[in-house]
C-alpha positions as CSV (number, residue, x, y, z in Angstrom):
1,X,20.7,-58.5,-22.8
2,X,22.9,-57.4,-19.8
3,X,25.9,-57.1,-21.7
4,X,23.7,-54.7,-24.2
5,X,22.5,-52.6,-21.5
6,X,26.0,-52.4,-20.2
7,X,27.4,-51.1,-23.4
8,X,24.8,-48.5,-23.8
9,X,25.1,-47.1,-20.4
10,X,28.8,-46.4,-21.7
11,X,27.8,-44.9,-24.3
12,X,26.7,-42.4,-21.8
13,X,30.0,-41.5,-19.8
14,X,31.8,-38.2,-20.2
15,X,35.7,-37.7,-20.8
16,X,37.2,-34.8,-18.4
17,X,36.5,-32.3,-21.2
18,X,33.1,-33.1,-21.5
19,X,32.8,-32.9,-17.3
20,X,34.7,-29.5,-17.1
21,X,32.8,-28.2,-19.9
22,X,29.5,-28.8,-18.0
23,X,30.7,-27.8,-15.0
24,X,32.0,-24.3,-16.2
25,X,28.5,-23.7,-18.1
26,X,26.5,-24.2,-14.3
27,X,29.3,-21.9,-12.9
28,X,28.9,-19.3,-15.0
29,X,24.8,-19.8,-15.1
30,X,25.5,-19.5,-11.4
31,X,27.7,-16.1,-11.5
32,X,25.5,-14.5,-14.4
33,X,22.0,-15.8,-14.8
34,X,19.3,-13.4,-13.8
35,X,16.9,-14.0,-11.0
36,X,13.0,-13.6,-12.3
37,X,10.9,-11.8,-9.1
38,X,7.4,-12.3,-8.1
39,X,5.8,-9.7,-5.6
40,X,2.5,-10.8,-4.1
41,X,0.2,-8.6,-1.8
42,X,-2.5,-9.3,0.9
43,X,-5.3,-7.2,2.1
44,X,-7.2,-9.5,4.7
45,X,-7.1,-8.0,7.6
46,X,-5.6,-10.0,10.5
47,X,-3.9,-10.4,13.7
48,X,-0.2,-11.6,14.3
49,X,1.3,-12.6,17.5
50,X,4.9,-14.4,17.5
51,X,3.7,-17.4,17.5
52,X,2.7,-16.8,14.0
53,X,6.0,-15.9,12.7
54,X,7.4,-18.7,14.2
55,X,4.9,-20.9,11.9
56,X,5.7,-19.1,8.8
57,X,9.0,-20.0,9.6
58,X,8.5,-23.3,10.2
59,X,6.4,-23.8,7.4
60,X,9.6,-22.2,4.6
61,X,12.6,-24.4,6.0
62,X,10.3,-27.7,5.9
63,X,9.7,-26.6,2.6
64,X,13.1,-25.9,1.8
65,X,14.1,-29.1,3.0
66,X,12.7,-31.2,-0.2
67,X,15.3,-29.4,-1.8
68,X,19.5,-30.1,-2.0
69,X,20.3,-27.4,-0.3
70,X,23.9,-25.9,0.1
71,X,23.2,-22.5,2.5
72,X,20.9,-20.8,4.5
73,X,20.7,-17.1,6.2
74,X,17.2,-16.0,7.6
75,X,17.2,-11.9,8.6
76,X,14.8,-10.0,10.5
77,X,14.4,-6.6,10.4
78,X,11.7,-5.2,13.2
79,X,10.4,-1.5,12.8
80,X,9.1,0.4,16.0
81,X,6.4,3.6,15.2
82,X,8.9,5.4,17.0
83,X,11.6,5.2,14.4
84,X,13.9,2.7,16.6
85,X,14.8,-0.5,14.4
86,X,16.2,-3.8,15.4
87,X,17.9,-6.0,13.0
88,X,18.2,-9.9,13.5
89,X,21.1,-11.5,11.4
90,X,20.0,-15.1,12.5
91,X,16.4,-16.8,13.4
92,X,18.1,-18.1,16.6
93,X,19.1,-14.6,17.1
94,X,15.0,-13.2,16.6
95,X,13.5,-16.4,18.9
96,X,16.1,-14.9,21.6
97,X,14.4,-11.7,21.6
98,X,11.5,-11.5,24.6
99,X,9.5,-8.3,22.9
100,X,9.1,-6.7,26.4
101,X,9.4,-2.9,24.6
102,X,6.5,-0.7,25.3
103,X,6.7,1.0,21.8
104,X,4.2,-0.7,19.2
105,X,5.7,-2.3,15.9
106,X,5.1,-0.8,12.7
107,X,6.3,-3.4,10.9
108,X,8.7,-6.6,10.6
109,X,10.6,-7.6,7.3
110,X,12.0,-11.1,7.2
111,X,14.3,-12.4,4.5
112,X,15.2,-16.5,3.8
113,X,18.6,-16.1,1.6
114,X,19.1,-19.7,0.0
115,X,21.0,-22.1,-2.3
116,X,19.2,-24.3,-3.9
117,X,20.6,-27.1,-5.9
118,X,18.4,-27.5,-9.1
119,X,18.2,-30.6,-11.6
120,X,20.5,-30.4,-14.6
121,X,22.8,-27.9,-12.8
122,X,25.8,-28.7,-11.0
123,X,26.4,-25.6,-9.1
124,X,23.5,-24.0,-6.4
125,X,21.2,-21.5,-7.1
126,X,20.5,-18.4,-5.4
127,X,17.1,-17.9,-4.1
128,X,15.3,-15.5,-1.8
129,X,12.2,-15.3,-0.2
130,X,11.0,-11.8,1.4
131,X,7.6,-11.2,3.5
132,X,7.4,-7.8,4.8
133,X,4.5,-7.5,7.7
134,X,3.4,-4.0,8.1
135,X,0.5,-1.8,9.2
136,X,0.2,-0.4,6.0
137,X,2.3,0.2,2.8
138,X,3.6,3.8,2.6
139,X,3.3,5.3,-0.2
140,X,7.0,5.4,-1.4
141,X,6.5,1.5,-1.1
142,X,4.2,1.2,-3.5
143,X,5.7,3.4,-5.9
144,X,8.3,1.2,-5.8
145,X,5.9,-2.0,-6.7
146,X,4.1,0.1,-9.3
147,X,7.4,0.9,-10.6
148,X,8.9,-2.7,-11.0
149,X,5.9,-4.3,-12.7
150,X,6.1,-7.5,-10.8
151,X,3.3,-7.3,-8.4
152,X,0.7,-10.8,-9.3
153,X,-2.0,-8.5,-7.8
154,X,-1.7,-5.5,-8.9
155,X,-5.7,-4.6,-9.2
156,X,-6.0,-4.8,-4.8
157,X,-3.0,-1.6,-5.0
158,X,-6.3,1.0,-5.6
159,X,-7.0,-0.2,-1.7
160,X,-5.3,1.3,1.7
161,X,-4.1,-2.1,3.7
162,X,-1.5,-4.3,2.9
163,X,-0.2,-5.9,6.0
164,X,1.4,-8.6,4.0
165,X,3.7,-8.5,1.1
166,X,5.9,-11.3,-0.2
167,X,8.6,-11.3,-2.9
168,X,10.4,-14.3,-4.5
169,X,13.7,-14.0,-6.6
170,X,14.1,-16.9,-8.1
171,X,15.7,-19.1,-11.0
172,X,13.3,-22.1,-11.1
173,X,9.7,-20.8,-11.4
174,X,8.0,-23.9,-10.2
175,X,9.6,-23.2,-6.5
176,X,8.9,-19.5,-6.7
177,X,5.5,-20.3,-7.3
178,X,5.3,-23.0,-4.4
179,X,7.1,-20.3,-1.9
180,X,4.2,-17.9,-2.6
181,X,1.4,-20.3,-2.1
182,X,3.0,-21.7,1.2
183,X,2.9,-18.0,2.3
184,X,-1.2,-17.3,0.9
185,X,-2.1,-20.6,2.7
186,X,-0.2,-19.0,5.9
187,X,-2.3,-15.9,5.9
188,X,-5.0,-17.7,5.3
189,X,-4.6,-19.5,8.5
190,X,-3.9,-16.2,9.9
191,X,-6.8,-15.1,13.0
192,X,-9.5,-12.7,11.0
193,X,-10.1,-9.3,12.4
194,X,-14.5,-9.0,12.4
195,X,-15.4,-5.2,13.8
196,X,-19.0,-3.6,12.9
197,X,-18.3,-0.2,10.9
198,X,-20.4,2.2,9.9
199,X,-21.6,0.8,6.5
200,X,-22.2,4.5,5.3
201,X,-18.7,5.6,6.3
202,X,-17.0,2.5,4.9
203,X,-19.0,3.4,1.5
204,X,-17.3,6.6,1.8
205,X,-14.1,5.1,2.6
206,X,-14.0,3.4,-0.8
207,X,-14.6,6.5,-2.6
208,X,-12.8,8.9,-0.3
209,X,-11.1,10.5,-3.3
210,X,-14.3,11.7,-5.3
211,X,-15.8,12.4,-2.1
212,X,-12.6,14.9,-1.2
213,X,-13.3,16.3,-5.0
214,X,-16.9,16.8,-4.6
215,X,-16.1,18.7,-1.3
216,X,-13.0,21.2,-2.7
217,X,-14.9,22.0,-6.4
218,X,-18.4,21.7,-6.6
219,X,-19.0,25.0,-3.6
220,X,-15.7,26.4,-5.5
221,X,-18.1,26.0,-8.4
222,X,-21.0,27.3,-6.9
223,X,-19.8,29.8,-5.8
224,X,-18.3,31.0,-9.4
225,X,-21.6,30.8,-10.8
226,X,-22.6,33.0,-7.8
227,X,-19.9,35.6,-8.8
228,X,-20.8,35.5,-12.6
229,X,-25.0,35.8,-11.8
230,X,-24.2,38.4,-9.5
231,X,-21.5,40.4,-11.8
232,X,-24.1,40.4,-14.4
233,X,-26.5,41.8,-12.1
234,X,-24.1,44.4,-11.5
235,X,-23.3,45.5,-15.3
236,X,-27.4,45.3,-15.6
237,X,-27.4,48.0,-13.7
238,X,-25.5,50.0,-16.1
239,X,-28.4,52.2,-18.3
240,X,-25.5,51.4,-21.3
241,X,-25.4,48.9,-24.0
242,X,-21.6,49.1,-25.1
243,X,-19.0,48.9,-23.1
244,X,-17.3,52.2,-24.6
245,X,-19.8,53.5,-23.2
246,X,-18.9,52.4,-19.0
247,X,-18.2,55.6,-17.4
248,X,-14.8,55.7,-15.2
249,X,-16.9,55.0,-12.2
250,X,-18.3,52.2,-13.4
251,X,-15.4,50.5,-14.9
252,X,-13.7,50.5,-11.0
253,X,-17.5,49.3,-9.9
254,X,-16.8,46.3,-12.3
255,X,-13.3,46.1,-11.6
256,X,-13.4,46.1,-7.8
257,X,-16.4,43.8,-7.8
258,X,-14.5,41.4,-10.1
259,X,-11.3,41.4,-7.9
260,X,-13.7,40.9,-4.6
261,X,-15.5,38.2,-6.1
262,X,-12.8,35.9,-7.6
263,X,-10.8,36.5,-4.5
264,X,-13.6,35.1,-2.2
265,X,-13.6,32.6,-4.9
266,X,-10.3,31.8,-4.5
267,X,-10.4,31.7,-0.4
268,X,-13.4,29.3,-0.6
269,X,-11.5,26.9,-2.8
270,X,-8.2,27.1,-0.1
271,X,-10.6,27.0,2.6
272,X,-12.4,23.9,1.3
273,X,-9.3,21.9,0.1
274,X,-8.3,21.7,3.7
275,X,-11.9,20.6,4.7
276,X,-11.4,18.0,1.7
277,X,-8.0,16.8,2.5
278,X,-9.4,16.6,6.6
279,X,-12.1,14.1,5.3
280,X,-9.7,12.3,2.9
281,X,-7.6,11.6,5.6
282,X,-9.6,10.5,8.2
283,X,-11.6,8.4,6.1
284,X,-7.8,7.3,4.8
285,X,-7.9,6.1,8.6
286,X,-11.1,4.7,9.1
287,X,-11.5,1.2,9.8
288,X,-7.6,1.0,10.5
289,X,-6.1,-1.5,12.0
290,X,-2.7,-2.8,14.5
291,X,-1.9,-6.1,13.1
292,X,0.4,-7.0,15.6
293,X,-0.2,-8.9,19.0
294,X,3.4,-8.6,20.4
295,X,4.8,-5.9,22.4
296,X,2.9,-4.0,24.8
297,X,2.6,-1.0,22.7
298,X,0.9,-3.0,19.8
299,X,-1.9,-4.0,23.1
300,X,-2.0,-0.3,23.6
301,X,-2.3,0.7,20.1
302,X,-4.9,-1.6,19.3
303,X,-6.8,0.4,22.4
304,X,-6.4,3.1,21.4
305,X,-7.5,2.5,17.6
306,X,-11.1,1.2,19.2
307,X,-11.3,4.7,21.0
308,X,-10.4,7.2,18.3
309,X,-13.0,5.1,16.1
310,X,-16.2,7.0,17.0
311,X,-14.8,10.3,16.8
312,X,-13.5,9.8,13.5
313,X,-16.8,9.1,12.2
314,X,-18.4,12.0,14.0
315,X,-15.7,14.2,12.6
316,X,-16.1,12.6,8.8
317,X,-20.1,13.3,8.9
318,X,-20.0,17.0,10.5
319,X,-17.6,17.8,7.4
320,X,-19.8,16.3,5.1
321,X,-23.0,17.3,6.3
322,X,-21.2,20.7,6.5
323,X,-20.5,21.4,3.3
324,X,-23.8,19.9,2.0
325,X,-25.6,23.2,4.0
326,X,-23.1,25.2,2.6
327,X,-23.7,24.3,-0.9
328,X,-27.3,24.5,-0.4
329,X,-27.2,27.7,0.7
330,X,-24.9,28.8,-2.3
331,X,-27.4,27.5,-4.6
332,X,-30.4,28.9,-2.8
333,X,-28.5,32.7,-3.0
334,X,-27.7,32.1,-7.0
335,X,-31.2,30.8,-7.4
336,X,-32.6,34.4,-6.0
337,X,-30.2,36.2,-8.0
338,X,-31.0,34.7,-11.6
């Protein structure tokens, strides 16, 4: 039976042909093959201090370490909110780095570069992991992720905060996957920010961009019906019933009032798209929050957050409850005129 085994296990070696052949195929799957990406987003809203990052870190190269690997290069990239940035072009580098600056961070970006030796292929892959930290995406961000059509969650991107994002390129799916799921357990863990809002506002919040509508068009609308009831009104006063029939006085009457009206018209819809865009943004801001716990600036940041908090809201309601008189009032005035 030995002998039999024997033979059939050399019925399984290679001649040098066979062996370059093979080892061509993984070189050029290596030099050519195209890396699938995965882009995943979190909205909790949480806390960070560098002790964090030093688990999420911890937590990818134990990870990485069930695999043959044959490189690694971890970047960091650190954004201040006053435009200075600070790149790291090794983790020993980042660790290093005591974070006594006074300016708050507006984000942090770090990068694991990796080759990862995969079954049935002879030469390493190329794999990357990205998780970008951030107070918030901006808006040319998530264009971007809109754009590329690899977001997993791409039904969250109708809310505000996103103060996590990771990215996988990969070749194997099954470690992409297993890369995102280390970082969602990760923010999981991450401390939960619990503040009591203003339910009302926070309702508000949700629907800030109907609410900015209602507040532009419906006194821009109002107010045209105003115009109309009280051109009409005008022209009623005419003892005609053809227009031919509109004296030269009373065609500039009708022409002036026209011009007046659709010109106050027209003020009141500028006027009110400032009042709308006010309220859009500082609902927009409501409920913000500094994610990071690092520098002395994010402690002063997260200070001064709490104290701006309360005069948003006041600000939010006096617009609102603003242009709710005013529209009243535009509805009482074309109610008397019809």
């Amino acid at each position: 039976m030995e002998e039999i085994i024997n033979k059939d296990v050399h019925m399984l070696n290679r001649n040098d042909e066979e062996i370059f052949s093979t080892n061509f195929k993984s070189m050029f799957y290596y030099m050519n093959a195209k890396q699938d990406s995965t882009t995943k987003i979190y909205q909790q809203k949480i806390k960070i201090n560098i002790e964090d990052i030093y688990n999420l870190n911890d937590i990818v190269i134990d990870k990485l370490k069930h695999y043959p690997n044959e490189g690694l290069l971890v970047s960091i990239n650190v954004n201040y909110e006053n435009r200075k940035s600070v790149q790291f072009g090794s983790w020993n580098e980042f660790k290093r780095c005591k974070f006594r600056d006074s300016n708050a961070i507006r984000s942090i970006t770090i990068t694991w570069d990796f080759n990862c030796k995969l079954p049935g292929l002879k030469v390493p892959q190329k794999h990357s992991l990205m998780v970008k930290l951030t107070n918030g995406i901006t808006p040319e961000e998530m264009l971007n992720l809109i754009i590329s059509g690899n977001v997993e969650n791409i039904e969250e991107l109708d809310k505000d905060f996103f103060p996590i994002v990771a990215r996988v390129d990969f070749i194997d799916r099954l470690l992409g996957d297993e890369l995102l799921n280390l970082v969602g357990s990760w923010v999981d863990g991450l401390t939960k920010v619990h503040q009591e809002k203003n339910k009302f506002i926070l309702l508000l919040k949700k629907h800030k961009r109907k609410v900015a509508y209602i507040i532009q068009y419906l006194i821009t609308i109002l107010s045209g019906i105003f115009a109309l009831r009280l051109l009409n009104k005008i022209i009623n006063t005419y003892t005609i019933n053809m227009i031919g029939e509109m004296s030269k006085q009373q065609l500039i009457i009708t022409i002036n009032s026209s011009v007046i009206l659709f010109s106050i018209i027209f003020i009141i819809n500028k006027i009110f798209g400032v009042v709308a865009q006010i309220v859009f943004n500082k609902l927009k801001e409501y409920d913000d929050n500094h994610i990071f716990s690092i520098t002395k600036g994010d402690k002063n940041k997260q200070d001064k957050l709490k104290k701006e908090e309360k005069l948003r809201e006041r600000r939010i309601i006096f617009n609102i409850v603003l242009t709710i008189i005013l529209n009243i009032i535009c509805g009482i005035i074309t109610a008397i005129i019809i």
